[in-house]
Structures are given as C-alpha cells and as structure tokens.
C-alpha positions as CSV (number, residue, x, y, z in Angstrom):
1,X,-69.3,64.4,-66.6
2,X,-72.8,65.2,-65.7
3,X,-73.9,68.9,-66.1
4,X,-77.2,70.0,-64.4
5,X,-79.9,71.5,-66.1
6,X,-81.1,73.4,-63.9
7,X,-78.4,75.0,-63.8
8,X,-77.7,74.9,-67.8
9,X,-81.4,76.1,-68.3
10,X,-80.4,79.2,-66.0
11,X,-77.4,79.8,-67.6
12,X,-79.2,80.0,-71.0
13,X,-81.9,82.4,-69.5
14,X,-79.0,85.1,-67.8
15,X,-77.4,85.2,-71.0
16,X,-80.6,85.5,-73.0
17,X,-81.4,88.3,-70.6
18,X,-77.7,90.2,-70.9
19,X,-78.7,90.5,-75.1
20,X,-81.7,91.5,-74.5
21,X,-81.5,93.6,-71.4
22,X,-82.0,97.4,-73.0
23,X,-79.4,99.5,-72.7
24,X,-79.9,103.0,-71.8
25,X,-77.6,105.8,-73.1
26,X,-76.7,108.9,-71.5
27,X,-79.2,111.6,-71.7
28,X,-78.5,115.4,-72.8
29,X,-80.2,118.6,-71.3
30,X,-81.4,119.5,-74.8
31,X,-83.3,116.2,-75.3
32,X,-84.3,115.9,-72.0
33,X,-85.7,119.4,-72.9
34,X,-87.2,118.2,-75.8
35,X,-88.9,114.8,-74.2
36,X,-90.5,116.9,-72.0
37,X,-92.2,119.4,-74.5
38,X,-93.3,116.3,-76.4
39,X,-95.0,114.9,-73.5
40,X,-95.6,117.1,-70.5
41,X,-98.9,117.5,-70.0
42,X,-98.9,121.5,-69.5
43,X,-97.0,122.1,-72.5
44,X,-100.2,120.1,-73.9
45,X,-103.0,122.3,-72.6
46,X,-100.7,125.5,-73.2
47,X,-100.9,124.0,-76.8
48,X,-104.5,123.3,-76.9
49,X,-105.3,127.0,-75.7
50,X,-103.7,127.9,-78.6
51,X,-105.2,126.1,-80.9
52,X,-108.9,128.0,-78.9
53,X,-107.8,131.4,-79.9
54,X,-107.0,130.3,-83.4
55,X,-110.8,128.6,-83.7
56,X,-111.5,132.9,-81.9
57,X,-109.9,134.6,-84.8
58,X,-111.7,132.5,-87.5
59,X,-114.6,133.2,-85.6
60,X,-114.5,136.9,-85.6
61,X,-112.9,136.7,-89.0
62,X,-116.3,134.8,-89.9
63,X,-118.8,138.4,-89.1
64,X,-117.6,139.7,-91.9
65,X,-119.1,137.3,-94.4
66,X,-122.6,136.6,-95.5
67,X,-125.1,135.1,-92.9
68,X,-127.6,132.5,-94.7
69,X,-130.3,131.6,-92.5
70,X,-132.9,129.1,-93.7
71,X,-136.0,127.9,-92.3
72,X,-139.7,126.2,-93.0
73,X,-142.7,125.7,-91.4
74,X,-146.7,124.9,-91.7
75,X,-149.5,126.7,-90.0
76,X,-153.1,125.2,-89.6
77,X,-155.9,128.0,-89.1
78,X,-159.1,127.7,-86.8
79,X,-160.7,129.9,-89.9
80,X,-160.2,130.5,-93.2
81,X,-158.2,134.0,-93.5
82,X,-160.7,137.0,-95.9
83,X,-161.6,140.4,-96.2
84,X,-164.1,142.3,-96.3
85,X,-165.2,144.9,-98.6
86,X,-168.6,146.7,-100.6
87,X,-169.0,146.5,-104.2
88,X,-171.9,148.3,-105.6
89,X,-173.4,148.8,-102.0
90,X,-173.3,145.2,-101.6
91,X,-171.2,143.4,-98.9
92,X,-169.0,140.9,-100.4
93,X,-166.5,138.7,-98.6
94,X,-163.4,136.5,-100.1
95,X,-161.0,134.5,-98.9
96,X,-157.0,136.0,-99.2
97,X,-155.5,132.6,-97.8
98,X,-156.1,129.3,-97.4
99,X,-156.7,127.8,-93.8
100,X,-153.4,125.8,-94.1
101,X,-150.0,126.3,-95.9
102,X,-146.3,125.7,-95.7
103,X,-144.2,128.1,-96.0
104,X,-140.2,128.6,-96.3
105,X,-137.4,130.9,-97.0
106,X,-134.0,131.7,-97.3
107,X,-132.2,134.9,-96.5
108,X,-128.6,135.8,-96.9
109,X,-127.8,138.7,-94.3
110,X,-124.2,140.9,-95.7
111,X,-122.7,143.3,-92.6
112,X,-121.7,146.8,-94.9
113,X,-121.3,149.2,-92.1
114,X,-120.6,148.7,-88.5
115,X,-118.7,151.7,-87.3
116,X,-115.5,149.3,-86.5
117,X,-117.8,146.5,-84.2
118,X,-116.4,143.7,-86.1
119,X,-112.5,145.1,-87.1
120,X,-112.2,145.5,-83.9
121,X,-113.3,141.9,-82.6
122,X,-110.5,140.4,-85.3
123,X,-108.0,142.4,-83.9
124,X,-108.9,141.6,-80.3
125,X,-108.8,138.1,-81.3
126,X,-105.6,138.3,-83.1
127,X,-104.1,139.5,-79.9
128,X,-105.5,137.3,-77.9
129,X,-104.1,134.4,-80.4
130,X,-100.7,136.2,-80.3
131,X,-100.9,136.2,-76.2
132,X,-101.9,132.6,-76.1
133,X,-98.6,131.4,-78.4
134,X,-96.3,133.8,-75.8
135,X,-98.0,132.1,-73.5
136,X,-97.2,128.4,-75.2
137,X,-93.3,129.9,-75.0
138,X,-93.9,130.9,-71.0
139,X,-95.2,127.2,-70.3
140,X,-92.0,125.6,-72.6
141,X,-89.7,127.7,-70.3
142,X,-91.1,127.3,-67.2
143,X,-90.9,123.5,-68.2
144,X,-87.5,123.5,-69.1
145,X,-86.8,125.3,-66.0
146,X,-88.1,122.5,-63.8
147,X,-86.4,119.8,-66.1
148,X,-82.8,121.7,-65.9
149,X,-83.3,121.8,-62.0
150,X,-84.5,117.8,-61.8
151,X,-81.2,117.2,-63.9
152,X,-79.2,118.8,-61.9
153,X,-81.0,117.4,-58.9
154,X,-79.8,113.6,-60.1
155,X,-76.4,114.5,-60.9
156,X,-75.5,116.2,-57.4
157,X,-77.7,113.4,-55.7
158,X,-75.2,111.1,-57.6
159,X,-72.2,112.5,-56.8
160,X,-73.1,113.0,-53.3
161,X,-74.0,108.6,-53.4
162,X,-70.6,108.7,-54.7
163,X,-69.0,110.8,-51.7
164,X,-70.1,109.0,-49.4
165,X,-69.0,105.8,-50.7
166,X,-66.1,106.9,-50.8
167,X,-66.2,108.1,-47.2
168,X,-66.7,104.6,-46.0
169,X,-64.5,103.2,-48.4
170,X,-61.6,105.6,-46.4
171,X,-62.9,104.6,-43.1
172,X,-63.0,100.8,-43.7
173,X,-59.0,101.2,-44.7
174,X,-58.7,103.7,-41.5
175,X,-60.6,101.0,-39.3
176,X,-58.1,98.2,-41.1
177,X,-55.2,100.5,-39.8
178,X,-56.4,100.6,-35.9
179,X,-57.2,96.8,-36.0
180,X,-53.7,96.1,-37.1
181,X,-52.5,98.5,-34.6
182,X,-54.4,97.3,-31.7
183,X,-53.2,93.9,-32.3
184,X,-49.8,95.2,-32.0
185,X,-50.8,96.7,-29.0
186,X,-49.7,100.2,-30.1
187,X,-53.9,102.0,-29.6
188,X,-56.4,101.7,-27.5
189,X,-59.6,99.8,-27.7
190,X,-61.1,103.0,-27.6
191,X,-59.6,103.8,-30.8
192,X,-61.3,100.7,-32.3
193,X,-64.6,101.6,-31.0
194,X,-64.6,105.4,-32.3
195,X,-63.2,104.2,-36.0
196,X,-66.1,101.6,-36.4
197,X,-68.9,104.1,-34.8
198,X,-67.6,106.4,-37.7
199,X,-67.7,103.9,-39.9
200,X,-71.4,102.7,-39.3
201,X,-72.6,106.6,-39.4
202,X,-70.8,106.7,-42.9
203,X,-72.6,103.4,-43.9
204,X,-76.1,105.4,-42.9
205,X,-75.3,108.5,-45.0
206,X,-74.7,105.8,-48.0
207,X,-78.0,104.7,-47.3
208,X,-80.0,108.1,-47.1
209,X,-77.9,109.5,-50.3
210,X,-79.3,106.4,-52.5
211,X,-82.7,107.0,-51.4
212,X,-82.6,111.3,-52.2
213,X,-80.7,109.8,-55.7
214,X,-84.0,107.8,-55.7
215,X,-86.0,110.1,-55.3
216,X,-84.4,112.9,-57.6
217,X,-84.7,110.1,-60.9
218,X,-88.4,109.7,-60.2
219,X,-89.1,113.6,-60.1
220,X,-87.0,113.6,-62.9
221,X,-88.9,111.0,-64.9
222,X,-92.3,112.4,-63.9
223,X,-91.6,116.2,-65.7
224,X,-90.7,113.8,-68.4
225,X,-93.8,111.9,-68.0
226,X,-92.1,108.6,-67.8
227,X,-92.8,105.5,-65.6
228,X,-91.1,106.5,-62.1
229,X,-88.8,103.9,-61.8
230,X,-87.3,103.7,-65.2
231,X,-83.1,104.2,-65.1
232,X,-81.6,107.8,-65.0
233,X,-78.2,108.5,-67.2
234,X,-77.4,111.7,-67.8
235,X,-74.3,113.7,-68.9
236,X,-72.5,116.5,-67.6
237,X,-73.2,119.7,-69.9
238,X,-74.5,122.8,-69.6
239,X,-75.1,126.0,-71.5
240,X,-72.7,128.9,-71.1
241,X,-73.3,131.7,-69.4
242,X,-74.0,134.9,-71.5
243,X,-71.4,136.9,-72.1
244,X,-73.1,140.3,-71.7
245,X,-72.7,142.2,-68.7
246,X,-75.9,143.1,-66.2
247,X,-77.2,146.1,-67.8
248,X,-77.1,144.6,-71.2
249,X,-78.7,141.6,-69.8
250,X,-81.3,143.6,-68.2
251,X,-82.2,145.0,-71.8
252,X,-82.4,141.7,-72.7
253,X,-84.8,140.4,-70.3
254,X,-87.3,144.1,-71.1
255,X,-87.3,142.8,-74.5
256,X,-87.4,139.0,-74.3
257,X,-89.2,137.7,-71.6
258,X,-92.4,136.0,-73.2
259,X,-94.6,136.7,-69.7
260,X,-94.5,140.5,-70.6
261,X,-95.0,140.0,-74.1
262,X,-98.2,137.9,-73.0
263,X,-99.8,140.9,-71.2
264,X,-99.0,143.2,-73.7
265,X,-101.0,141.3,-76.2
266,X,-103.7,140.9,-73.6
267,X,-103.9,145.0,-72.8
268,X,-104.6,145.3,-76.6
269,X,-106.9,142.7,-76.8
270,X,-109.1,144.3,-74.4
271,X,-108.6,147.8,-75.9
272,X,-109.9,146.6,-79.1
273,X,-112.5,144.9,-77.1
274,X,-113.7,148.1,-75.5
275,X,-113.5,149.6,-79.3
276,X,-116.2,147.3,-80.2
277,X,-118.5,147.4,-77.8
278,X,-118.8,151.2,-78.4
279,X,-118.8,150.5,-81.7
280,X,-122.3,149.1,-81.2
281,X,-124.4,152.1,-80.7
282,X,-123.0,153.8,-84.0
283,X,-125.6,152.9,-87.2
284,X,-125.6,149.3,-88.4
285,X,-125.8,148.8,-92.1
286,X,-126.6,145.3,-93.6
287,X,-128.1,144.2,-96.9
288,X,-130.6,141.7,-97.1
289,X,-131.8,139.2,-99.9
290,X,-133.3,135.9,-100.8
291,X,-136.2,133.7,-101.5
292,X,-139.4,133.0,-100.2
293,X,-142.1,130.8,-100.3
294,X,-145.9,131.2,-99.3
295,X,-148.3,128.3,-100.3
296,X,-151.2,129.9,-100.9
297,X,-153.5,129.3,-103.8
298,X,-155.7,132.5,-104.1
299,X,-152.2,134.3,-103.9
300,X,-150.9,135.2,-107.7
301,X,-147.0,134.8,-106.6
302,X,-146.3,132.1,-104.2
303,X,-142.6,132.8,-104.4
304,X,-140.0,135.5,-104.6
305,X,-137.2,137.2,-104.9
306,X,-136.2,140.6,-102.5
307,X,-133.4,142.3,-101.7
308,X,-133.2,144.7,-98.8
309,X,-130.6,147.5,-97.2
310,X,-131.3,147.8,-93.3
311,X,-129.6,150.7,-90.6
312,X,-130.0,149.6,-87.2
313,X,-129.5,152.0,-84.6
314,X,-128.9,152.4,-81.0
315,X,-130.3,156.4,-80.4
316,X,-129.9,155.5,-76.0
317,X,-128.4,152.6,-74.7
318,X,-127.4,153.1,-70.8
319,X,-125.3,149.9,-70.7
320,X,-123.0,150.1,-73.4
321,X,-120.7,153.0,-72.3
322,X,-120.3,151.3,-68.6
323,X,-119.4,147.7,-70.1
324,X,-116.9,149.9,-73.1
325,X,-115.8,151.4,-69.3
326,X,-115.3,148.3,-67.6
327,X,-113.2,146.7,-70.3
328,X,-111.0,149.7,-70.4
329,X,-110.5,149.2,-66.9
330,X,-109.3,145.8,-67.1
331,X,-106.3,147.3,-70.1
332,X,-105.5,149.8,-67.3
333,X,-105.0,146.8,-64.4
334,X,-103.0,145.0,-67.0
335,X,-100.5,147.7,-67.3
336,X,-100.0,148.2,-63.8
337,X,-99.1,144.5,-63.6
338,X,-96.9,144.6,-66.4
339,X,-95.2,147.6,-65.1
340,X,-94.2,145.5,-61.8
341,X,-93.4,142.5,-63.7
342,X,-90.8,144.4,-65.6
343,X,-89.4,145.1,-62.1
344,X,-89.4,142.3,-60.8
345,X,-87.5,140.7,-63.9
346,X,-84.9,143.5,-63.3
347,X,-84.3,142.0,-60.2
348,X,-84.6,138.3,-61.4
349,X,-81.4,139.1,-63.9
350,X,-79.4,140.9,-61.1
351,X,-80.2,137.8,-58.4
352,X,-79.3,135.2,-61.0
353,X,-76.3,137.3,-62.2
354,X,-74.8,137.8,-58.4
355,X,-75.2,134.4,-57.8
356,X,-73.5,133.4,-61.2
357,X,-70.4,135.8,-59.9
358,X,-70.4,133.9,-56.2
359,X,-70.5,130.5,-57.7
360,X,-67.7,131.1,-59.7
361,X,-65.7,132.6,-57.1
362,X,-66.7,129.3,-54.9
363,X,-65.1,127.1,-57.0
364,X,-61.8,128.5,-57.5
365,X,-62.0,128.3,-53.3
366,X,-62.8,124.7,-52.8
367,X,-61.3,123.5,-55.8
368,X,-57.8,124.6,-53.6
369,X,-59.8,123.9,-50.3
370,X,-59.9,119.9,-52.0
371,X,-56.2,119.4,-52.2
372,X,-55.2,120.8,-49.5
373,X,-57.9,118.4,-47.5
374,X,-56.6,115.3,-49.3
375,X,-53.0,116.0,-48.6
376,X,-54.0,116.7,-45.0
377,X,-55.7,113.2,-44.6
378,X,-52.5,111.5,-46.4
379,X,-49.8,113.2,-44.5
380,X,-52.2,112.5,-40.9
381,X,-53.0,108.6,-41.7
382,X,-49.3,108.6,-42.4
383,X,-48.0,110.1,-39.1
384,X,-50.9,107.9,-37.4
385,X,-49.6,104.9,-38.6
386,X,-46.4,105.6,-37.2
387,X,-47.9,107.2,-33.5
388,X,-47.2,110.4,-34.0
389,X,-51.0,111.8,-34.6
390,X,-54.3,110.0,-33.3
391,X,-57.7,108.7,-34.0
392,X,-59.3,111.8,-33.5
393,X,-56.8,113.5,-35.8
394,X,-57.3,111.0,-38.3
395,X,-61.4,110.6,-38.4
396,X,-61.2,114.8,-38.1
397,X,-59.2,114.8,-41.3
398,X,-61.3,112.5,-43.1
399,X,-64.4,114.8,-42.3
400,X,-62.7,117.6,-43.6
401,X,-61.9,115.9,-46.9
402,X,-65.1,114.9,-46.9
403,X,-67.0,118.3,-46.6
404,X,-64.5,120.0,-49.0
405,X,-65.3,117.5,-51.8
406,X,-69.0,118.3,-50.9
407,X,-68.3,122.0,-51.3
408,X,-66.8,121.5,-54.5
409,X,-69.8,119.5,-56.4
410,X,-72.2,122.0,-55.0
411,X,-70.1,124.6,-56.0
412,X,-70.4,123.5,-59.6
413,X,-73.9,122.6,-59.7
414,X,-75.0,125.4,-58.1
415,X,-73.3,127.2,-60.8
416,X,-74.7,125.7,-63.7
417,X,-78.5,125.9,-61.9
418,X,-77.3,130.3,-61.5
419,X,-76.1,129.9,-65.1
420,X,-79.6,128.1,-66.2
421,X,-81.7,130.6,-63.6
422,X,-79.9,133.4,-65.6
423,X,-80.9,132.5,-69.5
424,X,-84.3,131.7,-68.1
425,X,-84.4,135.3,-66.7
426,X,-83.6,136.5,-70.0
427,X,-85.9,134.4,-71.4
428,X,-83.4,132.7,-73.7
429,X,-83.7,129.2,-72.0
C-alpha cells in the first residue's frame, strides 16, 4: 500500500496545528474590566496627571525649606579701582582693589513669615492632587462603562447570529415541506417560490448579523487595546441590581459620584489659590546667611561669614487684589456647575432606575410572548402539512417566532446594560 506524502506531510502539520492552536477561554466582565484599566490608553494619561499633581505638591511642599543659591564670576577693570583722600594737606591716592578678581558666594535663603503665601499653595496643591485621583476614578468608570456596553454589544450581536440561523434553519425544513407537497401535487408553485424568496432574505440577515458580530468584537478588542481581529468569548454574567429604592439611591449618587467629588476639590483648590495670592502683599520675612568670597589683595578679609533677616513688603500693588478677584471667580463658576451636575445625576439615577423597572417587566412579557409563538409555528406547520392552513400562515408564523425570540434577548440585555447604567450612576461601577 502506497501512502502519499503529501498528503502524510499535511496530515502531520493539521495535527501539529490542533496542539498548538491557542485556546481562548471565556472572558468575564470583571477581567475584561480589569484588561482594560491595565492597558487603555486614557486610564494611562488619567494616571500620569496624577502623578503631575503629586510632582505640584512636592513642589509647593519644597517653599518651605531653605533656598541655596550659588554662583562665581571674574571681573577685569579698564582702571585700577582707588580713593582719594588729604593727609597733612597733601593729596594722596591708593588703590582699594585690584583691576581683576574672582569672586564667589553662597547664600542660603530660609522663608519665616509669609502671611499664609506658601500654606496656602500646599493646600491648593493638595487639592488639586486629590481632584486629579477622583479624576483617575471618573476615567476608570467611564472606561468600564464603554467596556460593559462593547460586552454586551458581542453577546446580543451573537445571539442575534444565532437567531437568524435558526430562522433559515426553520425555513430550509419549511421549504423541504412545500417541495414534498408540490410533488404530490397538493400546493402551488407559487407556494415554492414565496418559501425560497423567504428563505434567501433569511440567508441575507445571516449575513449582515455576522458582520455587526464582527464589528462589535473589534470595538470590543480596541477599548481593550487588543489586535482587532483577535477571538471574542465571553460569558453571561452581570452585576445585580442594587437593592435600594430611588431615593436612597439618589443619596447615593450625592455622595459617590467621583465627577462631583473632582470639582469640589477643584473649588478649594482655587480658594486657597486666591488665599495666596493676597497673601503676597502682607510683610515677607526671610533670613539670609552664607559665605563669600572677594579676591582682592589690598582687602584685609577676602572671605566671610553673614547672616541676615529681611521684610519684604508690598505697601501698593494694583494687580494683586484683581488676580486674588479673578481666582475667586473661577471657585464661584465651579459651584454653579457642580450644583447642575448634582441635578443632572438626580436625573441619571431616576432614567436608569425606570428603565431597570421596564426591562424587567419586558421580560416576564416576551418570555410568555416566546412560547406561545413557538407553539403557534408547531401547531400551523402541523395543520399545513395536512392542508388545513397555508404558506402564508406558515412563513407569518415563523416571523412571529422569530421577532418574539428577538424581543426576549433584547429584553435581557437591555436589562443588564439599565442594571450597569444604574451602578455607574451611583458611581459604584
């Protein structure tokens, strides 16, 4: 017996190509979730801000130590610097410096008093730092918003693929049934015609649901910043629906929701901003000291030591007040935009809480709606078989079945995305 092999060396590579083939496991919200904040891209410059307003809090931190400044440097005269002066009635002239020297110091500069300037920068910074994390939570929601409605988007595009497969599956037995039944001469050719017309439509919707399914794993593998065309498996499971009622939930929400929290932190931030830029006309106390160097031969002490306490003050400024003004202006903005974002979150919660109770209610209807539509198809192929309904009746019933099963997925996915819309609301995602 001869074997092939070609054939034996394709053989070899298909099996080699089942062990290693990779096999991908069904995927969870919660680490679909937590792929995305890994790798999404805004979750990554929400991150990085961050990290700015913790390198703006050192930084104010840093005005309240010492400031050493160091620095050199050699000057070449024209002349040689002298004085003047008379001793005994005679003019007599020396020289107090030679025409070239290097000189060089260094001076340590301590901030005692500064009427609040600087306590005020920290805390401005501070709560800037603290709206920039609230801000990391806003971008991690807002992510996991878009991931939970991509999920969801490949699991109804899926079960819609598998609807309508199933739709032509029914209509390829119903079209068997008329060609059996116009061979016996008991329907019309006009029967055959209308079965496979319906049949070639159902074949089309197969074809646009596997491209939306298509289309829904790449959106769903971009959020997770995956290559486009890698496989989508997911698994059915979703959070619960909180178990308060709407005015609790409401509460919730007032307290919660990180977007508030952000401007919040970002009115006192430029309260405290405002604090310390009138702080700056009150006195300025700082102590100075160091060294310093003076090359200079016909000098007795080329170097020394000297400590000094400065007040810097600002009797007339005419800017200060107006920019203190302007800051305060910008706090009093932020509040009026916080005070319509708490409504509009009020209404957020009660939108996503209605639709929670209508999607509920919608399933217990089409879940009924579906049995009643398959029993209606059964008990009308049935009495078509035997003549006593026709092809209309039949392809009628089939639509019916069809568009009840479609109600019922959407039903439930459009209660898990109210459920998700809900917790997000509450800012409990």
């Amino acid at each position: 017996m001869l074997i092939n092999k070609n054939n034996l060396y394709s053989s070899l590579i298909s099996v080699l190509m089942g062990v290693y083939a990779p096999v991908v496991s069904a995927e969870t919200l919660e680490q679909a979730w937590s792929s995305a904040i890994d790798n999404n891209h805004q979750i990554k410059a929400a991150k990085t801000d961050t990290a700015a307003a913790e390198e703006q809090l050192d930084s104010a931190q840093g005005q309240r130590l010492p400031e050493l400044n160091v620095s050199s440097g050699y000057t070449q005269r024209s002349e040689t610097p002298g004085a003047v002066t008379q001793i005994n009635g005679q003019t007599a002239q020396f020289n107090t410096q030679q025409p070239g020297n290097m000189d060089a110091q260094a001076i340590a500069t301590l901030p005692i008093y500064t009427g609040g300037r600087i306590s005020h920068n920290i805390n401005a910074a501070e709560a800037s730092l603290q709206a920039a994390q609230h801000n990391e939570t806003t971008a991690q929601l807002n992510i996991k918003m878009q991931v939970a409605e991509a999920y969801i988007a490949v699991l109804r595009a899926e079960s819609t693929l598998q609807l309508m497969q199933s739709h032509v599956d029914s209509l390829k037995a119903h079209v068997e049934d008329v060609n059996n039944l116009f061979e016996q001469g008991m329907v019309a050719r006009n029967d055959v015609l209308a079965a496979n017309v319906e049949l070639v439509n159902a074949q089309q919707q197969v074809v646009q649901a596997d491209n939306r399914l298509d289309i829904a794993k790449a959106s769903y593998n971009r959020l997770l910043d995956r290559n486009l065309a890698d496989e989508v498996k997911l698994v059915k499971q979703f959070p619960e629906m909180p178990k308060e009622d709407l005015k609790e939930l409401s509460n919730n929400a007032s307290r919660q929701r990180s977007e508030l929290a952000v401007l919040t932190q970002q009115i006192e931030a430029l309260e405290q901003q405002a604090q310390s830029v009138k702080a700056g006309v009150l006195p300025q106390v700082a102590i100075n000291g160091g060294y310093q160097y003076q090359e200079n031969r016909y000098q007795a002490a080329e170097s020394m030591w000297l400590v000094n306490a400065g007040v810097k003050w600002k009797l007339f400024d005419g800017s200060t007040r107006h920019q203190s003004d302007a800051i305060s202006r910008q706090a009093i903005s932020l509040k009026e935009q916080r005070n319509d974002l708490t409504s509009m979150i009020g209404l957020e919660v009660r939108q996503a809480w209605l639709d929670c109770q209508e999607t509920q209610k919608r399933i217990v209807v089409t879940s009924q709606a579906i049995e009643q539509a398959d029993e209606n198809l059964k008990v009308t192929t049935d009495s078509y078989q035997q003549g006593l309904s026709t092809n209309t009746d039949v392809l009628k019933a089939e639509d019916l079945r069809t568009t009840s099963h479609d109600n019922f997925n959407n039903a439930n996915y459009d209660a898990a995305l109210a459920i998700l819309r809900l917790r997000r609301a509450i800012g409990v995602l």
